[in-house]
SEMARLUM-298756 format. One line per 8 residues: their letters; for each residue z, x, y of N, C-alpha, C, O. Coordinates in steps of 0.02 Angstrom, whole numbers, padded with zeros to 5 digits. Atoms other than C-alpha are relative to their C-alpha. Example, Ala and Ser with C-alpha at 12.3 -4.5 7.8 and 13.67 -1.06 7.14 Angstrom:
<pts>
AS = 00000,00045,-00059,00390,00615,-00225,00000,00045,00060,00033,00097,00059 ~ -00003,-00042,-00059,00357,00684,-00053,00037,-00039,00055,00045,-00014,00110
</pts>
This chain:
<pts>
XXXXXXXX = 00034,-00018,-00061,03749,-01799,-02784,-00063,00039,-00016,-00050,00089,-00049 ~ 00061,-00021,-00010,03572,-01746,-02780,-00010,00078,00030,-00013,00089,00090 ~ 00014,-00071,-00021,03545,-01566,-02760,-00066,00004,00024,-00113,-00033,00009 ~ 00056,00001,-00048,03420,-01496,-02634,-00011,00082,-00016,00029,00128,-00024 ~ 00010,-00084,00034,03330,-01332,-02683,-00076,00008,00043,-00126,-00027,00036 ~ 00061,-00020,-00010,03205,-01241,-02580,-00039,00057,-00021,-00011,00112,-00020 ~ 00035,-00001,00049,03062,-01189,-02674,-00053,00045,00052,-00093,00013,00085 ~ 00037,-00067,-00038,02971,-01019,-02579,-00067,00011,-00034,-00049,00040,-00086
XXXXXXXX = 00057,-00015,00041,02789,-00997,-02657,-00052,00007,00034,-00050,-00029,00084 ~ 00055,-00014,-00061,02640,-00950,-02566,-00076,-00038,-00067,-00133,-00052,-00047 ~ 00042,00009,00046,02543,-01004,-02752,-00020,-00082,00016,00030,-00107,-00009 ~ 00014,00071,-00002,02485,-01192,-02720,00011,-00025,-00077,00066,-00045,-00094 ~ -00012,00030,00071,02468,-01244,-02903,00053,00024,-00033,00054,00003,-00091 ~ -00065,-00033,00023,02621,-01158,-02948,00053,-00036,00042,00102,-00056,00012 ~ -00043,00029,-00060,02714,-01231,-02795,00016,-00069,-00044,00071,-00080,-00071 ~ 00029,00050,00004,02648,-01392,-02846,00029,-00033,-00077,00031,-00094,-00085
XXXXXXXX = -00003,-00009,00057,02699,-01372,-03030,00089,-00014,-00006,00126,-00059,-00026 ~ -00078,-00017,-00003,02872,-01319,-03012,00045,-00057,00036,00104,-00073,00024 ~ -00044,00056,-00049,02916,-01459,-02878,00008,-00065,-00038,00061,-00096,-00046 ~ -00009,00053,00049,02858,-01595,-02994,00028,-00002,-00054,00029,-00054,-00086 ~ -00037,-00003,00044,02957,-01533,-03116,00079,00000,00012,00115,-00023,-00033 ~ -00053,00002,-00012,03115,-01512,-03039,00025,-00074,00023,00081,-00099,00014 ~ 00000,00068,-00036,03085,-01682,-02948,00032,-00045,-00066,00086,-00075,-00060 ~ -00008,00035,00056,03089,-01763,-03127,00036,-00010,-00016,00053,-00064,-00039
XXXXXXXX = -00051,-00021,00036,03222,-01675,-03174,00059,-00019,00043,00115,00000,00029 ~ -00056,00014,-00037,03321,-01753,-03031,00019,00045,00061,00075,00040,00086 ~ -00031,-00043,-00045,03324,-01623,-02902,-00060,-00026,00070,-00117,-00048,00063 ~ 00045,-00011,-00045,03259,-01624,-02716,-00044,00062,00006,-00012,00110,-00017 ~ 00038,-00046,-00006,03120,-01497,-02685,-00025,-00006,00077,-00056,-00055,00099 ~ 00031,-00007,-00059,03080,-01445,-02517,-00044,00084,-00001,-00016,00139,00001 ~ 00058,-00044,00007,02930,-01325,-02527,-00016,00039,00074,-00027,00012,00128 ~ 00040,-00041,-00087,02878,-01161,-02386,-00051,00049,-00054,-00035,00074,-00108
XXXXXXXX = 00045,-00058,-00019,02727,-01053,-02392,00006,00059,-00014,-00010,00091,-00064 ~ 00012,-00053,-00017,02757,-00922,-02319,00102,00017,00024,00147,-00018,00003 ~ -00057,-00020,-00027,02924,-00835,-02231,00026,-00039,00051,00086,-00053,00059 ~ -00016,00046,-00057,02927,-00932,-02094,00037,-00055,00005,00094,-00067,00026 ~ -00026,00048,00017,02918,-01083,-02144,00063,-00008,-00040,00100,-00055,-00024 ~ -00044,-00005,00029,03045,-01043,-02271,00073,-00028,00055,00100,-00083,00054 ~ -00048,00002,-00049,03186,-01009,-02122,-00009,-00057,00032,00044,-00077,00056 ~ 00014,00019,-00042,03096,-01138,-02033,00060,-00099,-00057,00098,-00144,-00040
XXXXXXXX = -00057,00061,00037,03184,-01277,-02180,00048,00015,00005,00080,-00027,00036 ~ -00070,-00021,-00006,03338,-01187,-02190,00016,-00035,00055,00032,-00093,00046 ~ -00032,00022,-00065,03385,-01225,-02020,-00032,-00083,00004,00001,-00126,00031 ~ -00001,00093,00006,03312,-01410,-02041,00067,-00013,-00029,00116,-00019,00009 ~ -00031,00016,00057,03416,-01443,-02188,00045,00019,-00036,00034,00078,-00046 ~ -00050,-00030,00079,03554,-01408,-02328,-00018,00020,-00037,-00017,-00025,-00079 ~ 00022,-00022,00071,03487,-01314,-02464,00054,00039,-00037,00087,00088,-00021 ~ -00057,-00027,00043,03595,-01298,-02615,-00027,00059,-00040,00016,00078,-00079
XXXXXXXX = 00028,-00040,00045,03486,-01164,-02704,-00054,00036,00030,-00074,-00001,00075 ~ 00064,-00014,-00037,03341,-01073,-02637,-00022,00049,-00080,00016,00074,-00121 ~ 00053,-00015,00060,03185,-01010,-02775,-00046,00049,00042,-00099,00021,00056 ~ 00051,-00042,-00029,03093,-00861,-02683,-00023,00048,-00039,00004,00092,-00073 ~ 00044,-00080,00001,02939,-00760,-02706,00010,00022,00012,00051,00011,00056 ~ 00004,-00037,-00055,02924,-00614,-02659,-00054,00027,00035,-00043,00042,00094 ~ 00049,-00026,-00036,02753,-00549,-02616,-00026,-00083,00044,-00067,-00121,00016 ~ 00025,00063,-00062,02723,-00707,-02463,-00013,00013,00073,00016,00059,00103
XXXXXXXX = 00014,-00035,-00063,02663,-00690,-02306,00035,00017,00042,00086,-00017,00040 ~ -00063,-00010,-00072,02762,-00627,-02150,00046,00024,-00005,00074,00053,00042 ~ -00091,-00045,00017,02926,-00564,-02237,-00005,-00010,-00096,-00011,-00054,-00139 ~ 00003,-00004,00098,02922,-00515,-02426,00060,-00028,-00015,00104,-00009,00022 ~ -00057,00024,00030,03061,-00618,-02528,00070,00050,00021,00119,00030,00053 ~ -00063,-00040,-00013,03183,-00459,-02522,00015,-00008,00066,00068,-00039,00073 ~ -00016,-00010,-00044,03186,-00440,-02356,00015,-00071,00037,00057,-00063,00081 ~ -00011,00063,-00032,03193,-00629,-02293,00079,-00006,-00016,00122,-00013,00027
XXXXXXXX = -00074,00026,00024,03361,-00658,-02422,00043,00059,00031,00099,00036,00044 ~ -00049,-00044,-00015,03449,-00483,-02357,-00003,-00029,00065,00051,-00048,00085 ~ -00050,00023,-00064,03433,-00546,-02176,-00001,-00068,-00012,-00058,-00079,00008 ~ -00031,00022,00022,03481,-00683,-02227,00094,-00018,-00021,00135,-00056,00004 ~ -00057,-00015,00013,03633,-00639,-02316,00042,00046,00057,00102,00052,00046 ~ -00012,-00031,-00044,03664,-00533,-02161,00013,-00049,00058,00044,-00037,00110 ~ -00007,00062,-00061,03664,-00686,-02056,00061,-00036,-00028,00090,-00079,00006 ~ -00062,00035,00017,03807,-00739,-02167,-00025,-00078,-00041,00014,-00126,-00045
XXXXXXXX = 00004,00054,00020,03703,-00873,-02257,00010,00012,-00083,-00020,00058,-00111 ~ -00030,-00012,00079,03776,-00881,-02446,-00038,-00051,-00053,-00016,-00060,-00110 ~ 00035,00044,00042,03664,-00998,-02525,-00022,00023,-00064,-00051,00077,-00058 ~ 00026,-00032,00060,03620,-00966,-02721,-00086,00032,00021,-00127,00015,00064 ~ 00072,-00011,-00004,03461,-00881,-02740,-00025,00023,-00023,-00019,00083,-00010 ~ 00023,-00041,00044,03352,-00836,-02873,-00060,00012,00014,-00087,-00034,00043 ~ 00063,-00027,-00016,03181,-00731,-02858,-00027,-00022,-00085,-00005,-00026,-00142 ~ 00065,00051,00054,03021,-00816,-02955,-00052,00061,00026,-00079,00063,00082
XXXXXXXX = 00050,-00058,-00014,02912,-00649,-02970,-00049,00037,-00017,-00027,00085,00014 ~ 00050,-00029,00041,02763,-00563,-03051,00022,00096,00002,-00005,00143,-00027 ~ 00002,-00081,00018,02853,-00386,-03011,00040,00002,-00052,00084,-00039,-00065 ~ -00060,00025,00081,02935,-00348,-03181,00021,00072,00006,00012,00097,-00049 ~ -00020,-00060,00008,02997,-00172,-03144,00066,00004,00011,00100,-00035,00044 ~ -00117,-00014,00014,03198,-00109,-03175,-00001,00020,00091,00053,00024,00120 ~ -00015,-00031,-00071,03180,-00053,-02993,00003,-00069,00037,00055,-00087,00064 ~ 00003,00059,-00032,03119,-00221,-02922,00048,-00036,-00008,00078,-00056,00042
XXXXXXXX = -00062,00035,00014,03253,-00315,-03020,00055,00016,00025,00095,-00027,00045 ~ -00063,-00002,-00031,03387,-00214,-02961,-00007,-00006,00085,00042,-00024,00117 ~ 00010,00016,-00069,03324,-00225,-02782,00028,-00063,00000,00088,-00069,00011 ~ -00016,00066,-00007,03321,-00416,-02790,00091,-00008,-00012,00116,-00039,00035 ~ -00051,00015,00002,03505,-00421,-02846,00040,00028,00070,00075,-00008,00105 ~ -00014,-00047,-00049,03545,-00266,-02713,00016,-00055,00065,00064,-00074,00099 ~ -00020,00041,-00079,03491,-00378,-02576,00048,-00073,00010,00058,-00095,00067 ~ -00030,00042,00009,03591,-00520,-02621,-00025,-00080,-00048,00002,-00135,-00041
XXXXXXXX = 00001,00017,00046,03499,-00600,-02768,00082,-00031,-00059,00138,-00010,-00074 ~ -00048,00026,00058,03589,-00711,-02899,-00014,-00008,-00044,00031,-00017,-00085 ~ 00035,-00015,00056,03449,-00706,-03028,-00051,00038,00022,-00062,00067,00075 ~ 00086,-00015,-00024,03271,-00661,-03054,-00040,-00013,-00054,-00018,00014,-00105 ~ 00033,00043,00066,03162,-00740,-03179,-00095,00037,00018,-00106,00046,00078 ~ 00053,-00045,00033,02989,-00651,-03216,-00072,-00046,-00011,-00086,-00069,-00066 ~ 00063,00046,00021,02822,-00750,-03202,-00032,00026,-00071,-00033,00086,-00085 ~ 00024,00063,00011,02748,-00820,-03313,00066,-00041,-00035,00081,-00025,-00093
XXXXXXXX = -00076,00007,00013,02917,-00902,-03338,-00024,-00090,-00054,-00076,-00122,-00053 ~ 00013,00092,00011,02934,-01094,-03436,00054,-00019,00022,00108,00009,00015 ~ -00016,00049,-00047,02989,-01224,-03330,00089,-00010,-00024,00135,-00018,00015 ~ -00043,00023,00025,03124,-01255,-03438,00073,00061,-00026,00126,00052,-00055 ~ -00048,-00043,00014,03213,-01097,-03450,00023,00016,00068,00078,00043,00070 ~ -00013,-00002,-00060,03212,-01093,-03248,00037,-00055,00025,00070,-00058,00077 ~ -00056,00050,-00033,03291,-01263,-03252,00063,00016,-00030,00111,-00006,00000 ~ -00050,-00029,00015,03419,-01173,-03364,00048,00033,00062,00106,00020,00079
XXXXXXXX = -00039,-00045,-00031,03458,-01051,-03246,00038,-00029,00076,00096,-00020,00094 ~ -00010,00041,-00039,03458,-01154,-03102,00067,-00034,-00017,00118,-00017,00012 ~ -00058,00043,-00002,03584,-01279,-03163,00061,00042,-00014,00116,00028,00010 ~ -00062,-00035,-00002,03696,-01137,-03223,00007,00019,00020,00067,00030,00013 ~ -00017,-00026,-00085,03691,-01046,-03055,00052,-00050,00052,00102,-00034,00084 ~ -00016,00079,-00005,03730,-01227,-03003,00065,-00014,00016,00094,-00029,00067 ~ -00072,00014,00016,03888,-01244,-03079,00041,00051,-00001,00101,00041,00006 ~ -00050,-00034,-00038,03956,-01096,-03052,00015,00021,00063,00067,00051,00078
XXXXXXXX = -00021,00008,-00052,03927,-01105,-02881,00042,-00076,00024,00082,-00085,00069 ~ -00031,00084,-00033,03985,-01290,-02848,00021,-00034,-00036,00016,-00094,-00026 ~ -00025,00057,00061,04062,-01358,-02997,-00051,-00036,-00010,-00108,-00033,00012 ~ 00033,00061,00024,04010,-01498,-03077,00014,-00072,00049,-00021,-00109,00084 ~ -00016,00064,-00071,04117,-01632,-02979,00103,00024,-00011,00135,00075,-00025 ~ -00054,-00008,-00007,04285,-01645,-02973,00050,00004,-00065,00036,-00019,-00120 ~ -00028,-00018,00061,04428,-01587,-03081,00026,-00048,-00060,00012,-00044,-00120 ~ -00015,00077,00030,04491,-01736,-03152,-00040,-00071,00021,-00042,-00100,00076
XXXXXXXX = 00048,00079,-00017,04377,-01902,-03170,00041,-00049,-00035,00045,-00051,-00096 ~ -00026,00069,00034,04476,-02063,-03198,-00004,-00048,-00025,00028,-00091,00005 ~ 00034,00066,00052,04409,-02197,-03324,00010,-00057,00018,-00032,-00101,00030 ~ -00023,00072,00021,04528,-02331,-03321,00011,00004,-00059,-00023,00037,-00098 ~ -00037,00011,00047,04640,-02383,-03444,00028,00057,-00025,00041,00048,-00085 ~ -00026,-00056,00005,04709,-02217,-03456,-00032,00038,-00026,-00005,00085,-00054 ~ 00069,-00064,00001,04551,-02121,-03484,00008,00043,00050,00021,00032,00109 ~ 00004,-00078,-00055,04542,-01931,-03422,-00037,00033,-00019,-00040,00047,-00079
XXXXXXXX = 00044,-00055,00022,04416,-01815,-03415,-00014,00047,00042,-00046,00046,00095 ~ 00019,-00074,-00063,04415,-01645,-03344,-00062,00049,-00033,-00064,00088,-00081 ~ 00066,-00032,00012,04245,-01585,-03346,00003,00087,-00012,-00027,00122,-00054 ~ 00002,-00086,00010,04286,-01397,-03323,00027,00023,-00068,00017,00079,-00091 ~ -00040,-00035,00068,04393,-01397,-03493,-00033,-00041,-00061,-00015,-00039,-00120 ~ 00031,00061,00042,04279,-01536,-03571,00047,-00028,-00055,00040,-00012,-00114 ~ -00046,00037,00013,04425,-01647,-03617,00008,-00072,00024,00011,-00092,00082 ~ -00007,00066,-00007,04441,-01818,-03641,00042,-00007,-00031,00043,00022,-00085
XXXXXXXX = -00069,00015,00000,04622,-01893,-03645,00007,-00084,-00005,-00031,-00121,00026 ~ -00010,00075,-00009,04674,-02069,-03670,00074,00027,00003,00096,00072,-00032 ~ -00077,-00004,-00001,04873,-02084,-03602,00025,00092,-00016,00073,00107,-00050 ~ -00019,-00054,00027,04877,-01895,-03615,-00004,00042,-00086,00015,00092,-00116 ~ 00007,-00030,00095,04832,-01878,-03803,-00090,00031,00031,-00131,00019,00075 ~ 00074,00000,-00022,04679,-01792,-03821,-00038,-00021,-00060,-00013,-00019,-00116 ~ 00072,00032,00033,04484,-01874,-03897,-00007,00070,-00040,00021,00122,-00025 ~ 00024,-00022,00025,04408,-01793,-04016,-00067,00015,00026,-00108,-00029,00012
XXXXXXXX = 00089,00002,-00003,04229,-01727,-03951,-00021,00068,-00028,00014,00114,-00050 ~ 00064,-00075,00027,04084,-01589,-04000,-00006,00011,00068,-00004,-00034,00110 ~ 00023,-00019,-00071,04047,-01493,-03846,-00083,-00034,00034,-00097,-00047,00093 ~ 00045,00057,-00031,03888,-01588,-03824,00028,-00064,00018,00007,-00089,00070 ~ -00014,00060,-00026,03971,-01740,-03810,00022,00006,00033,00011,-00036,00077 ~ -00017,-00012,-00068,04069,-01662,-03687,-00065,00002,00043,-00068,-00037,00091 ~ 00069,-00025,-00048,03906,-01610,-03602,-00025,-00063,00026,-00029,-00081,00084 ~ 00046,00085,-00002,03820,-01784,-03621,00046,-00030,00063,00024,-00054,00115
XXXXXXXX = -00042,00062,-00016,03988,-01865,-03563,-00018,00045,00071,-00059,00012,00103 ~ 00003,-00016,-00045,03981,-01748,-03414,-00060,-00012,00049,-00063,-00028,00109 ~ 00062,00015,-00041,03816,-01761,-03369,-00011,-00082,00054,-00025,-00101,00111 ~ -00001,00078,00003,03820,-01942,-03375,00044,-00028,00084,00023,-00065,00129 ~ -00034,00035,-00043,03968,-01968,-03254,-00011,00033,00076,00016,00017,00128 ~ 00029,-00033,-00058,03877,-01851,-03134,-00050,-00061,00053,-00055,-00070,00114 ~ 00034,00054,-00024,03765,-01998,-03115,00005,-00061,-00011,-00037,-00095,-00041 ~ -00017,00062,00000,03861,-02146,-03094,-00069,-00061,00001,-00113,-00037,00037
XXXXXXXX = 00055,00066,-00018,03725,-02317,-03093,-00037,00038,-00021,-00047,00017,-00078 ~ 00067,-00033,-00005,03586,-02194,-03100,-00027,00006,-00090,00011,00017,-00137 ~ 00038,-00012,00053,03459,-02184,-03248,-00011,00079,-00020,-00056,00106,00013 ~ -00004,-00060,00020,03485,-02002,-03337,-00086,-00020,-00054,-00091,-00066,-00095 ~ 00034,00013,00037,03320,-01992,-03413,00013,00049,-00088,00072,00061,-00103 ~ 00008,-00015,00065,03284,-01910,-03602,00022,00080,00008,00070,00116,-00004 ~ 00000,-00099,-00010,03208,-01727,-03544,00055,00031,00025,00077,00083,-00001 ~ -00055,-00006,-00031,03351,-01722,-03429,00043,00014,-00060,00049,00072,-00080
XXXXXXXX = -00074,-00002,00042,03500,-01758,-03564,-00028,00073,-00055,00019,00108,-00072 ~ 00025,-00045,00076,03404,-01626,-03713,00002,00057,00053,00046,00095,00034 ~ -00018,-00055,-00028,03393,-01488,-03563,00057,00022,00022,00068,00081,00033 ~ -00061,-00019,-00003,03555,-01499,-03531,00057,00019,-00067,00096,00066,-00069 ~ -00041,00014,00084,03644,-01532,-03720,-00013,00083,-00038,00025,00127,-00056 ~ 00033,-00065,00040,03521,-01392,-03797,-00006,00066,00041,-00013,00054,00101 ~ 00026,-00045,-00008,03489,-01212,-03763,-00096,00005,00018,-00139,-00036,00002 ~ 00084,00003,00002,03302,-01156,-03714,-00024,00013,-00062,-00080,-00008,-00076
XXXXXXXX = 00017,-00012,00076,03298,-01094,-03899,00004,-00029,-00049,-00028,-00015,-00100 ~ -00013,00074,00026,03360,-01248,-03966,-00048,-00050,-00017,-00076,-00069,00034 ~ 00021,00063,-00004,03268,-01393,-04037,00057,-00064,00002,00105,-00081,-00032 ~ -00045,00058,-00003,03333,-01542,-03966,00007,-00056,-00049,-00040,-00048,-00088 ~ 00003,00023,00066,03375,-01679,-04101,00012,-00082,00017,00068,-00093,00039 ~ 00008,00082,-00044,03347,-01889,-04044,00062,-00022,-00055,00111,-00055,-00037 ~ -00058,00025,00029,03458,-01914,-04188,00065,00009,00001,00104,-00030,-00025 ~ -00059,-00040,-00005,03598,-01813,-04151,00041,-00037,00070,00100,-00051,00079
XXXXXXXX = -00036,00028,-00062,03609,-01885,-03974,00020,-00073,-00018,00075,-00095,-00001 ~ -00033,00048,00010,03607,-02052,-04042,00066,-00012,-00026,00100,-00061,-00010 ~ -00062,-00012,00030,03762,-01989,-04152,00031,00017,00090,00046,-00030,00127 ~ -00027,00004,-00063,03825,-01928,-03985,00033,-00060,00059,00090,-00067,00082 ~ 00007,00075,-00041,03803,-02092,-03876,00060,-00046,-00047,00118,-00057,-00031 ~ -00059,00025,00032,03889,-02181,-04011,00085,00024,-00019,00128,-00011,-00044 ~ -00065,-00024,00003,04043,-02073,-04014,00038,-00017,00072,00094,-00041,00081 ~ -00045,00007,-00060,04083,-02078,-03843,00001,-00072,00044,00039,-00083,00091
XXXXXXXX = -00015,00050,00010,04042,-02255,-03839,00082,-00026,-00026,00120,-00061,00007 ~ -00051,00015,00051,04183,-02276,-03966,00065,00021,00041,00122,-00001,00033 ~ -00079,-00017,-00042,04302,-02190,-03836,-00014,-00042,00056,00021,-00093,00058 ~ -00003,00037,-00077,04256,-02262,-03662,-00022,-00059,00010,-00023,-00084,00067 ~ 00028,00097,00034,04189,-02443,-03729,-00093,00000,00031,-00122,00013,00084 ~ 00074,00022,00009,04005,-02486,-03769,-00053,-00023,00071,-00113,-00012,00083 ~ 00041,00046,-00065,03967,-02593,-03597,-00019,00050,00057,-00055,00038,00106 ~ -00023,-00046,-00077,04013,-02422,-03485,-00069,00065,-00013,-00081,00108,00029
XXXXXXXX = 00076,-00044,-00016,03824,-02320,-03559,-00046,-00063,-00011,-00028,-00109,-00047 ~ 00048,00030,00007,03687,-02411,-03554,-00060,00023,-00010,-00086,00070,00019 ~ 00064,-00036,00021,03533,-02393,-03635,-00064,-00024,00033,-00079,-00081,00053 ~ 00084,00030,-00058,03352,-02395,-03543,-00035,00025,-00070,-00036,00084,-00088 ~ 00063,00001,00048,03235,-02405,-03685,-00044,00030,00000,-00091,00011,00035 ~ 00073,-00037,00002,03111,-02274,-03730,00024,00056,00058,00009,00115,00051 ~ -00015,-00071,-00078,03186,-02169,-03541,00058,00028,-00009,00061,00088,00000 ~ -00077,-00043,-00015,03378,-02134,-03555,00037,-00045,-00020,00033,-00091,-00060
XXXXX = -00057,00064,00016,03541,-02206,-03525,00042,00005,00072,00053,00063,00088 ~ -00064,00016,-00049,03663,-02250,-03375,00050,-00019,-00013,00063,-00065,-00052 ~ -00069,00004,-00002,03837,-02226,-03341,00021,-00067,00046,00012,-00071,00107 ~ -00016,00062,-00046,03894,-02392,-03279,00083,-00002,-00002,00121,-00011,-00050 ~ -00097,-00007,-00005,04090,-02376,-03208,00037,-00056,-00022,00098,-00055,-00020
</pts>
C-alpha cells in the first residue's frame, strides 16, 4: 500500500526537492505552504506521516501539531527545521513530535527515519505472508519457513525479501532496495544484492522475482 505523507514547507525549492524524492522512492507527497493549508489537506485526506516546518506562516509547526494532537489526531510526525537548539528539540517532542531532523539534512537519512517511524507505527503488513507450497514468512521475526522448518537467510535478505513482498507486481526500483538493505553510513554493494536475489531465489523459485534491467526487480506471486 502506498503511503501518503504530508510534506509542510513554506521553502519552494526545498518543498520541491523533498517531494520528488520521496515520490521516487515510492511514497505519495501532498505538499502545504503555510498552516492552513496544511489542516486544510488533513481534513481532505489520509495522511500516514506528516513532515513539518516550523517557522511557516499563520501557526508555527509546534503549535499547529499540539492542537492537533489535542484534537486527538495521532498521525506520525516529524519536524524538518533550521532551529538546532536542546530547547527547540525538546519542545518539538513536548508537543507531540516523533522526530526532528535538523536542516541541512540528506534526503536519504530523512527517508531513513521516515520509513522507521513507518514501521513502528503500522507494521510492515501482516504477520504471517503465505507463499505456497508451504512457504512462511513472518516479516516482524524475518523468518522464512518451508513446512515449518526454518530457511537459512542474512538479515538483508530478510529485508530484500520483505521489501519485495510489500510490493506485490510492482517494480521496486535499485535506490529504493540499497536504502532500505543499508544503513545511511553504509555503502551499498550491487554485488552483494545480486548474492542476495539469488539466495532467496533458491528458496521461493526463480520465476516469483523478476528482474527489470538496469531499474530493479518485482515480486511476482
Amino acid at each position: 500500500m502506498q503511503r501518503k505523507i504530508l510534506l509542510l514547507e513554506d521553502d519552494l525549492q526545498l518543498s520541491d526537492t523533498v517531494k520528488q524524492y520521496l515520490e521516487y522512492q515510492g511514497y505519495e507527497v501532498v505538499t502545504a505552504y503555510d498552516a492552513h493549508e496544511a489542516r486544510d489537506r488533513l481534513y481532505e485526506t489520509h495522511i500516514d506521516l506528516m513532515l513539518l516546518d516550523i517557522k511557516v506562516p499563520y501557526q508555527n509547526g509546534f503549535d499547529l501539531l499540539a492542537a492537533l494532537r489535542e484534537e486527538g489526531d495521532t498521525t506520525p510526525a516529524i519536524f524538518i527545521t533550521s532551529l538546532h537548539s536542546v530547547e527547540n528539540v525538546t519542545r518539538g517532542f513536548d508537543v507531540g513530535g516523533d522526530d526532528y531532523i535538523r536542516k541541512p539534512f540528506a534526503l536519504k537519512e530523512l527517508l531513513v527515519r521516515i520509513e522507521s517511524l513507518l514501521r513502528r507505527q503500522y507494521g510492515s503488513r501482516e504477520d504471517i505472508v503465505d507463499l505456497g507450497d508451504g512457504l512462511q514468512f513472518a516479516p516482524k521475526e524475518f523468518q522464512l519457513t518451508r513446512n515449518g522448518t526454518l530457511l537459512p537467510m542474512k538479515t538483508k535478505e530478510a529485508r530484500l525479501l520483505s521489501l519485495l513482498l510489500e510490493h506485490p507486481n510492482e517494480l521496486v526500483n535499485y535506490e529504493k532496495i540499497y536504502s532500505t538493505l543499508w544503513e545511511y553510513d553504509e555503502e551499498p554493494s550491487a554485488g552483494s544484492l545480486r548474492t542476495y536475489i539469488k539466495t532467496l531465489r533458491s528458496h521461493i523459485g526463480k520465476a516469483h522475482i523478476e528482474t527489470v534491467k538496469n531499474i530493479g526487480y518485482r515480486f511476482v506471486p
